[in-house]
N, C-alpha and C positions, 0 to 999 in steps of 0.2 A: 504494500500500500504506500503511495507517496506525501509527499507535502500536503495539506490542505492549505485552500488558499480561502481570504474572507474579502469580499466586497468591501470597498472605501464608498462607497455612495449609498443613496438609499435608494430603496426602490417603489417605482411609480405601483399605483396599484391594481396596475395591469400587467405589471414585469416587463413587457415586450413593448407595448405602445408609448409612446410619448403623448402628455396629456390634450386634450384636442380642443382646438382653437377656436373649434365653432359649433354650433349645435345642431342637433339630428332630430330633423322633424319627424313627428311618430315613433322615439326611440323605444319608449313602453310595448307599443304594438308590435314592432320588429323583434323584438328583445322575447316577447309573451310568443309569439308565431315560432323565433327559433327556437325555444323551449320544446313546444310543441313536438317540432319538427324532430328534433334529437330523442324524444321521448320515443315518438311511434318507430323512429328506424333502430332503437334498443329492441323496443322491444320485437321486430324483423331479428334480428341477427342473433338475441339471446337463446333461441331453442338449437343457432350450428354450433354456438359458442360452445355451451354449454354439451353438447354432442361430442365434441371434438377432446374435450377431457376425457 
């Protein structure tokens, strides 16, 4: 096992994104829909997943 190394900065709390500049119309509904959306394609893929163990 090597060095661990620690972050000198903090992190946004998105990790990856830098904070954004502008606003997103309908952010609740896009947000509420891609929920959605990740919900029902679990639950597609849970019974190979779960198969394949």
């Amino acid at each position: 096992m090597g060095a661990r190394k620690q972050l000198d900065a903090t992190l946004t709390p998105t990790l990856h994104d830098a904070p954004q500049a502008f606003d997103i119309p309908r952010r609740d509904t896009i947000a509420a829909q891609n929920t959605q959306v990740s919900k029902r394609r679990l639950e597609l893929v849970a019974p190979a997943w779960y198969q394949a163990w």
